[in-house]
PAROTI-165198 format. One record per atom (N, C-alpha, C, CB): x, y, z; residue number from 1; residue in three letters; atom name. Coordinates in nm, 3 decimals, decimal comma, padded with zeros to 5 digits. Glycine has a CB too. Layout:
BEGIN
        xx        yy        zz   seq   type   atom
         X         Y         Z   NUM    ALA     CA
...
//
This chain:
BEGIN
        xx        yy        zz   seq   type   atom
    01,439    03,899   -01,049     1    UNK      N
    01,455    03,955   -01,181     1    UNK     CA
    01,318    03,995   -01,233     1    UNK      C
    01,525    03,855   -01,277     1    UNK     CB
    01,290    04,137   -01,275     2    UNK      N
    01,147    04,138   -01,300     2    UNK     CA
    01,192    04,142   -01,489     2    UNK      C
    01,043    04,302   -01,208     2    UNK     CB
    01,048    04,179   -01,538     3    UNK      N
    01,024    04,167   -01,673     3    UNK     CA
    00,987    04,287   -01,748     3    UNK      C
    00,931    04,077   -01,689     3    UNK     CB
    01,048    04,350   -01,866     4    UNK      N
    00,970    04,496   -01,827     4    UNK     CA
    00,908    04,467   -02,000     4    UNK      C
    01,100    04,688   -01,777     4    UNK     CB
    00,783    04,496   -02,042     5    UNK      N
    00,689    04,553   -02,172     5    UNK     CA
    00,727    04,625   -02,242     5    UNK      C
    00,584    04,612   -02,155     5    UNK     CB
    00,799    04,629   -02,349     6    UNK      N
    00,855    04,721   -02,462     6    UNK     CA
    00,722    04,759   -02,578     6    UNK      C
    00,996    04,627   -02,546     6    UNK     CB
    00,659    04,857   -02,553     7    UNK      N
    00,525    04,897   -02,627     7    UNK     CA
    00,591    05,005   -02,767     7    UNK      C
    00,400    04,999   -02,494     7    UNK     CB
    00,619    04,970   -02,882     8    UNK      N
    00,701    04,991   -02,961     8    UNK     CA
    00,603    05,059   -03,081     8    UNK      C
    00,784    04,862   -02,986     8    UNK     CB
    00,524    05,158   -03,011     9    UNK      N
    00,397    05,211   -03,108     9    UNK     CA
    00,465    05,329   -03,160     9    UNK      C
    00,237    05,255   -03,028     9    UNK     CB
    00,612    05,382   -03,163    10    UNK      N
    00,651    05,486   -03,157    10    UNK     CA
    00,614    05,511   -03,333    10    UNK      C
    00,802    05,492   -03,086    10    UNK     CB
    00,651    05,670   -03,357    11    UNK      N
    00,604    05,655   -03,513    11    UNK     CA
    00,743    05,646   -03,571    11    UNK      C
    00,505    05,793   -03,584    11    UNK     CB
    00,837    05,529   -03,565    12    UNK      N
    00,966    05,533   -03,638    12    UNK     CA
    00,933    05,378   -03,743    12    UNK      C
    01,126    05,526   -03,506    12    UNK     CB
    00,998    05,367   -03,877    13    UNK      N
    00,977    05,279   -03,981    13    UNK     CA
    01,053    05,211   -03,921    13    UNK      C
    00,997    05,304   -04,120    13    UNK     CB
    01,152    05,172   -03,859    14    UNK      N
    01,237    05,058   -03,808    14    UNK     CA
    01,154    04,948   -03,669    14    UNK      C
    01,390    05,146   -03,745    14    UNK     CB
    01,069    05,008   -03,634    15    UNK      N
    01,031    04,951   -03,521    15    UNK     CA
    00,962    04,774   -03,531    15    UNK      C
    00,928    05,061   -03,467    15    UNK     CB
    00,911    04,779   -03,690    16    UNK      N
    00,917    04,600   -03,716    16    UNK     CA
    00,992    04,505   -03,737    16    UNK      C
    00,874    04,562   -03,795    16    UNK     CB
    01,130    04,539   -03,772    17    UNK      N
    01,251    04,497   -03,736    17    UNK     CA
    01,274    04,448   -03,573    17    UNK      C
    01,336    04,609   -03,774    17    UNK     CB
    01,180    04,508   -03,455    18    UNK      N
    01,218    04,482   -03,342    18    UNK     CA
    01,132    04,359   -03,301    18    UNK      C
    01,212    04,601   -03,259    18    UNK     CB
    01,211    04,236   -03,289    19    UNK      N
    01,115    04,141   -03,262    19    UNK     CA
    01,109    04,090   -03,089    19    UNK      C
    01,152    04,017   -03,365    19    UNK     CB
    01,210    04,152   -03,031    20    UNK      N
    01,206    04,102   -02,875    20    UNK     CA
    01,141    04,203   -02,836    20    UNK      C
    01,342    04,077   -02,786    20    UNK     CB
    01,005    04,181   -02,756    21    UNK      N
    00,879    04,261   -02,693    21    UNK     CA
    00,872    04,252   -02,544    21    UNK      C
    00,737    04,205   -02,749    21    UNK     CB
    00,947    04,164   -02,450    22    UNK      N
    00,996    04,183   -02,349    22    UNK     CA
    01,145    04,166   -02,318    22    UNK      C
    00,929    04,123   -02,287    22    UNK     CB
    01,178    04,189   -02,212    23    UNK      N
    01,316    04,240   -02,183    23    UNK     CA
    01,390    04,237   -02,034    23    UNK      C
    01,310    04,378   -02,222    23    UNK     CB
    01,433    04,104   -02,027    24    UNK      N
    01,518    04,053   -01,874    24    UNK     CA
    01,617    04,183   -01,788    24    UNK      C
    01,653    03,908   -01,927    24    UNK     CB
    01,499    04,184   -01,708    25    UNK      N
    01,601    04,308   -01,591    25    UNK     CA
    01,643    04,256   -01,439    25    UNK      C
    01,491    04,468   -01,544    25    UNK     CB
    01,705    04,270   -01,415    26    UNK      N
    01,843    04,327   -01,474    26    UNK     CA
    01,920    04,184   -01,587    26    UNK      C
    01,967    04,373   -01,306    26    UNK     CB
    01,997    04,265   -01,599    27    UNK      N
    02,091    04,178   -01,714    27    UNK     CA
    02,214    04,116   -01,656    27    UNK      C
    02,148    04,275   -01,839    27    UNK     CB
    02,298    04,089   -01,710    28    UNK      N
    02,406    03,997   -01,636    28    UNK     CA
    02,524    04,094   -01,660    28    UNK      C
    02,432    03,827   -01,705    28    UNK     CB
    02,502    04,143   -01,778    29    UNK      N
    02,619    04,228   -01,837    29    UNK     CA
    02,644    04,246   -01,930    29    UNK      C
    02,712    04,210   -01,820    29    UNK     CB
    02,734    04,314   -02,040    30    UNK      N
    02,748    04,363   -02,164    30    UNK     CA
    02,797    04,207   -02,231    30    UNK      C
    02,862    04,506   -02,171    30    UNK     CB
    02,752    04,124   -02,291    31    UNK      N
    02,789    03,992   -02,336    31    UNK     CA
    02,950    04,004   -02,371    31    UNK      C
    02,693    03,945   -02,469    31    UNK     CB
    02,945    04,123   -02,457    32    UNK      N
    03,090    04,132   -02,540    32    UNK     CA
    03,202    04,172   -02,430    32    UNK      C
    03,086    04,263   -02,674    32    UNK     CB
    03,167    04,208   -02,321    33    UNK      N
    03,284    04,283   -02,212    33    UNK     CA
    03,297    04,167   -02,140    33    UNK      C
    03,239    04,430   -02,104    33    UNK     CB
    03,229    04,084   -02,128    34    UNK      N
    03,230    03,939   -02,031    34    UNK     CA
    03,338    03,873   -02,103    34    UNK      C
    03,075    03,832   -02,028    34    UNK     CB
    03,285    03,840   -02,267    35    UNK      N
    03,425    03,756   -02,323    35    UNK     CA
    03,561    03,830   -02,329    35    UNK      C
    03,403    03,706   -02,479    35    UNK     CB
    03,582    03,961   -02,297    36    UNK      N
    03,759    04,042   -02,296    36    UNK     CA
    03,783    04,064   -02,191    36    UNK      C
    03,796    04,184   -02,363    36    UNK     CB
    03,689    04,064   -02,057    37    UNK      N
    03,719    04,100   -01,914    37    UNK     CA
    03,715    04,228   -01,952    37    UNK      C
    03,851    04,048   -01,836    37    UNK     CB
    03,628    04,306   -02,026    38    UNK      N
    03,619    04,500   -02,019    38    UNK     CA
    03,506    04,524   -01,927    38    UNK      C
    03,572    04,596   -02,190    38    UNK     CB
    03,526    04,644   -01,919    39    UNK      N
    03,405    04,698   -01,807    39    UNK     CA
    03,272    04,787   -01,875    39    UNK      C
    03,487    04,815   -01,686    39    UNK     CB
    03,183    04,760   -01,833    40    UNK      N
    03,080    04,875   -01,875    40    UNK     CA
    03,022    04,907   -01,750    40    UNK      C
    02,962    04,835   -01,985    40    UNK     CB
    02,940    05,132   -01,828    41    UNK      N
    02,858    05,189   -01,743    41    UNK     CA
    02,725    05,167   -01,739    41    UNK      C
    02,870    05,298   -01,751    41    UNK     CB
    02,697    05,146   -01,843    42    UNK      N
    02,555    05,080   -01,839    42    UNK     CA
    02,489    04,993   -01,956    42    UNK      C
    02,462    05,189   -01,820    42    UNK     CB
    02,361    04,954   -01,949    43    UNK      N
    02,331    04,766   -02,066    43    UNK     CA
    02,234    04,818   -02,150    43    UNK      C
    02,239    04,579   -01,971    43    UNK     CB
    02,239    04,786   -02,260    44    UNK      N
    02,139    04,797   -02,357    44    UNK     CA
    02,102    04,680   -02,459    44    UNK      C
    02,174    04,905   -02,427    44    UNK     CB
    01,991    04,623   -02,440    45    UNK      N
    01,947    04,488   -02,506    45    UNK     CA
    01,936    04,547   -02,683    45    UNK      C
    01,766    04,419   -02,424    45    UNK     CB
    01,948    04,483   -02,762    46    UNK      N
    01,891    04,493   -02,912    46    UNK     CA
    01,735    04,404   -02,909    46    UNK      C
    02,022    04,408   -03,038    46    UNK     CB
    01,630    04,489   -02,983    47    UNK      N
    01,496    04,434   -02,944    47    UNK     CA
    01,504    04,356   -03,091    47    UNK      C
    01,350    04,558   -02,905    47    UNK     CB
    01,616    04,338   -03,170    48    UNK      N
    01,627    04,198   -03,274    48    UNK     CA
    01,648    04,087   -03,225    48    UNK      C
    01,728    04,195   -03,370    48    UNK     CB
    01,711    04,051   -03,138    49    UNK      N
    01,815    03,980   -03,159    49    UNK     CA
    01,828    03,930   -02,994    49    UNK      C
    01,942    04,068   -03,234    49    UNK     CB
    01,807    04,055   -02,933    50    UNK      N
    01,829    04,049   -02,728    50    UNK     CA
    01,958    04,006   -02,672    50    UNK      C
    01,723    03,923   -02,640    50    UNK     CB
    02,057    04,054   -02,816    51    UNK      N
    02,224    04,111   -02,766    51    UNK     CA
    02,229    04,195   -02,660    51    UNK      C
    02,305    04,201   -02,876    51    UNK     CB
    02,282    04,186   -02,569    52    UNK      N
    02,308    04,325   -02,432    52    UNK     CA
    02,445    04,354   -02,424    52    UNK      C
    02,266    04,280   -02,253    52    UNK     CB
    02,451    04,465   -02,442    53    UNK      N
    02,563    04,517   -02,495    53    UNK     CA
    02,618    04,654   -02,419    53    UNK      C
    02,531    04,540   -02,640    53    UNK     CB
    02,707    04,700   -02,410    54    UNK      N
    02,716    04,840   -02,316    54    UNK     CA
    02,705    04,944   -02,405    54    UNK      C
    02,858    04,865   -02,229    54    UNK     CB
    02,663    05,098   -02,332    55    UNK      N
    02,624    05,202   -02,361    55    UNK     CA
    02,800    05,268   -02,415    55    UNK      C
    02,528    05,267   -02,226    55    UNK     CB
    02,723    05,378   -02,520    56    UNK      N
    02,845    05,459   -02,555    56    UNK     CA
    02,878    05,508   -02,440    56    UNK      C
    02,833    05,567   -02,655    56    UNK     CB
    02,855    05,519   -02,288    57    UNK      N
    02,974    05,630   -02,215    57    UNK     CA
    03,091    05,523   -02,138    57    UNK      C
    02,882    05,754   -02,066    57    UNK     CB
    03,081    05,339   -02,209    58    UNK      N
    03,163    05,265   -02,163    58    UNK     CA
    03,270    05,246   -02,281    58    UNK      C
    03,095    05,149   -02,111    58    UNK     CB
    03,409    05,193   -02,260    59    UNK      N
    03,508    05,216   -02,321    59    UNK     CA
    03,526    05,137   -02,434    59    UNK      C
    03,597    05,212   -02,247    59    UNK     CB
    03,410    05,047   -02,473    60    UNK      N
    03,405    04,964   -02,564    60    UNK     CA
    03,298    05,033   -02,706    60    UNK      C
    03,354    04,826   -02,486    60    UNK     CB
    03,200    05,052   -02,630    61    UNK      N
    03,070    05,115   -02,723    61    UNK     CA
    03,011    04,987   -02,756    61    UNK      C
    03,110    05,215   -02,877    61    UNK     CB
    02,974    04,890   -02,732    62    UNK      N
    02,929    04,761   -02,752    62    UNK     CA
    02,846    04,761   -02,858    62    UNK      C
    02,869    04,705   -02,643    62    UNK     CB
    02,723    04,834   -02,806    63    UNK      N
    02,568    04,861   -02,815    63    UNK     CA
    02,580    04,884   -02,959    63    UNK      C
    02,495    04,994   -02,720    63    UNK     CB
    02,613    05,012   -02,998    64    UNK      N
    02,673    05,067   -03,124    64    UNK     CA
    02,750    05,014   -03,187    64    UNK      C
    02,725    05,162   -03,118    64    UNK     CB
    02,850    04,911   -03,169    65    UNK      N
    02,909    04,818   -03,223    65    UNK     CA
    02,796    04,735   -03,279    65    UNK      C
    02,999    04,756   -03,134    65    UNK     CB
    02,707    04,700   -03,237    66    UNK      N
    02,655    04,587   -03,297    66    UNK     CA
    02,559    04,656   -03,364    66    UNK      C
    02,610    04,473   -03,210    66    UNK     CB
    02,512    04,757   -03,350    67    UNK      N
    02,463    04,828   -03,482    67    UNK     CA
    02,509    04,791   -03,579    67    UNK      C
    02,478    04,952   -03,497    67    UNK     CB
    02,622    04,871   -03,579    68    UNK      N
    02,718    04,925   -03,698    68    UNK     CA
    02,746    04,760   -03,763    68    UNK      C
    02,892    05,027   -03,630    68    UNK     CB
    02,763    04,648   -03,728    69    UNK      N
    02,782    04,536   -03,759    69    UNK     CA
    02,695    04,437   -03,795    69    UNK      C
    02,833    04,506   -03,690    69    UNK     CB
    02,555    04,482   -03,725    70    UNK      N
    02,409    04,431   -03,785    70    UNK     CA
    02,355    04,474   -03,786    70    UNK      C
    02,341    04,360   -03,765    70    UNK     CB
    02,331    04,615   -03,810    71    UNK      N
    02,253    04,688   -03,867    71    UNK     CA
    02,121    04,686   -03,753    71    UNK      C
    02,233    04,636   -04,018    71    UNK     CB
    02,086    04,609   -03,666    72    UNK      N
    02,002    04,591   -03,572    72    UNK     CA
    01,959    04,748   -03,558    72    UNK      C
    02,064    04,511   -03,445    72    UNK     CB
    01,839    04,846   -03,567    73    UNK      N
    01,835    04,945   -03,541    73    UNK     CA
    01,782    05,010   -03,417    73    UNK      C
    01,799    04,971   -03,622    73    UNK     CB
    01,710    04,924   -03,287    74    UNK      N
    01,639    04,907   -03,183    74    UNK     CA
    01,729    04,877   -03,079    74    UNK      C
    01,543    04,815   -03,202    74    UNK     CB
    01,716    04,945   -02,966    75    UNK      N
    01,737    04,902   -02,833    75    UNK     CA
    01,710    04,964   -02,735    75    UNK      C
    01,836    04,876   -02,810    75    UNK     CB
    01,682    04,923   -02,599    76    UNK      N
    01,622    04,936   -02,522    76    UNK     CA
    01,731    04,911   -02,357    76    UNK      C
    01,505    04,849   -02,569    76    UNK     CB
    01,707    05,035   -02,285    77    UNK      N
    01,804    04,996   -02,191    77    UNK     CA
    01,787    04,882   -02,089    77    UNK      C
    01,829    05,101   -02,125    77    UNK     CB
    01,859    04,835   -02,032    78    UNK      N
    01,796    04,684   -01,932    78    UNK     CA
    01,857    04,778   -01,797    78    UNK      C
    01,902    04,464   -01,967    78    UNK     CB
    01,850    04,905   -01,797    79    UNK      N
    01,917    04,947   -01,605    79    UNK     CA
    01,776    04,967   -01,552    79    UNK      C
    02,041    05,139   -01,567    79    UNK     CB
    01,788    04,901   -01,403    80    UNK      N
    01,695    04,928   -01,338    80    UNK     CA
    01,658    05,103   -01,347    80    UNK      C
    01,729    04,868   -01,207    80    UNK     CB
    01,514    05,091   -01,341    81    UNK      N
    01,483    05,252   -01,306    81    UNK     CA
    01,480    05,326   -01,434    81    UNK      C
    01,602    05,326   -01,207    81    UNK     CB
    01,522    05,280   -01,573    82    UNK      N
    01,529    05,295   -01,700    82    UNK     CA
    01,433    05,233   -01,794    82    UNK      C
    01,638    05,262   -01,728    82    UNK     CB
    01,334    05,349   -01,835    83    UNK      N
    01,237    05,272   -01,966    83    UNK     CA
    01,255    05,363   -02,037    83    UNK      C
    01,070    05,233   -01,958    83    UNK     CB
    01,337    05,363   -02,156    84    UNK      N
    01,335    05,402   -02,285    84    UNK     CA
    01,379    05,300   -02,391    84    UNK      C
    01,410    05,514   -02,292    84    UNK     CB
    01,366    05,352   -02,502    85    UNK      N
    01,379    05,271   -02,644    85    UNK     CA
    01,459    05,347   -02,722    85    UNK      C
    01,244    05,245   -02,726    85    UNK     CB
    01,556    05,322   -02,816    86    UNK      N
    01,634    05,423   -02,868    86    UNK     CA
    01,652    05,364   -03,056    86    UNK      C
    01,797    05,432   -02,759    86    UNK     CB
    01,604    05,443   -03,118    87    UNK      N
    01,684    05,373   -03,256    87    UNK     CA
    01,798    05,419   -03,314    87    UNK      C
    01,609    05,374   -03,372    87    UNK     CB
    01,837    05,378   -03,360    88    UNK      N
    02,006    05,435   -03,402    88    UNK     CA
    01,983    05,486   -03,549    88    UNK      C
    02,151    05,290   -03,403    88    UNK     CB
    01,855    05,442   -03,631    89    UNK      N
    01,893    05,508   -03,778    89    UNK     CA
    01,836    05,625   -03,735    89    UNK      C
    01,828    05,444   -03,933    89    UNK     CB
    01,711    05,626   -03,678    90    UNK      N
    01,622    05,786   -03,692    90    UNK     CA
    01,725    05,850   -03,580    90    UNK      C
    01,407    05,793   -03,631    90    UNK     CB
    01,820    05,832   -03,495    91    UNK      N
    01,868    05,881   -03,378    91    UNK     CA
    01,759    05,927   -03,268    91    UNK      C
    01,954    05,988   -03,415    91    UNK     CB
    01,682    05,896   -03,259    92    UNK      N
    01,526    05,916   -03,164    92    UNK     CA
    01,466    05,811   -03,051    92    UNK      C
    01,398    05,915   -03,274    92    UNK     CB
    01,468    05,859   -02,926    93    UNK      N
    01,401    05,809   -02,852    93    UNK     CA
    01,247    05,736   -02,857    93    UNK      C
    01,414    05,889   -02,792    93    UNK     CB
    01,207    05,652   -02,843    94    UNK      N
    01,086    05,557   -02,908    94    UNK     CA
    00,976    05,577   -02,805    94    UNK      C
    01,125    05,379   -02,926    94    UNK     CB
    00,872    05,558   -02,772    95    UNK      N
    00,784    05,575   -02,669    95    UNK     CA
    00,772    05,402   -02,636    95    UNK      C
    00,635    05,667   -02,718    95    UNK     CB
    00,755    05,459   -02,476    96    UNK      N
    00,789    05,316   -02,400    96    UNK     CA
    00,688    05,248   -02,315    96    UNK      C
    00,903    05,334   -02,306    96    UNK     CB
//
C-alpha cells in the first residue's frame, strides 16, 4: 500500500477545510457500498474527514452524497495512477 502527498496550494477558499494531507492507496472500497453490498467504478477519499466514497459514474454517487450531506468540499481520488484533487463548491480541479 503506498502513501500519496496531497499539496493543496491550489488558489480555491475551501482548501483549509481540508485537513487529511496524506491519503491510503489503494483503498479498500467505497465505505458506503460495503455496508449495502453496491458496487463502485472508482474511490474518492474526503480530505476532511478521509470518508472514501465512490465516484459519480457508480450507481450510488457516494462521494457527492457526502458532500451534499456534509458539506465536506475536498476530495481526492485514491485509484492507483490518479493524482488529482477536486472541490465540489468551486467545481475545479485543485493542483496536486
Amino acid at each position: 500500500m503506498s502513501v500519496s502527498n496531497v499539496d493543496l496550494s491550489a488558489p480555491c477558499d475551501h482548501v483549509e477545510q481540508a485537513q487529511i494531507r496524506r491519503v491510503k492507496r489503494p483503498a479498500r472500497g467505497c465505505e458506503d457500498c460495503l455496508k449495502i453490498g453496491g458496487q463502485w467504478v472508482h474511490l474518492r477519499a474526503c480530505l476532511t474527514c478521509g470518508h472514501v466514497s465512490c465516484c459519480d459514474s457508480s450507481p450510488n454517487r457516494h462521494a457527492t452524497k457526502h458532500f451534499q450531506t456534509t458539506r465536506h468540499p475536498i476530495v481526492t481520488s485514491v485509484e492507483v495512477g490518479e493524482d488529482w484533487t477536486w472541490c465540489y463548491i468551486d467545481e475545479q480541479f485543485l493542483s496536486t
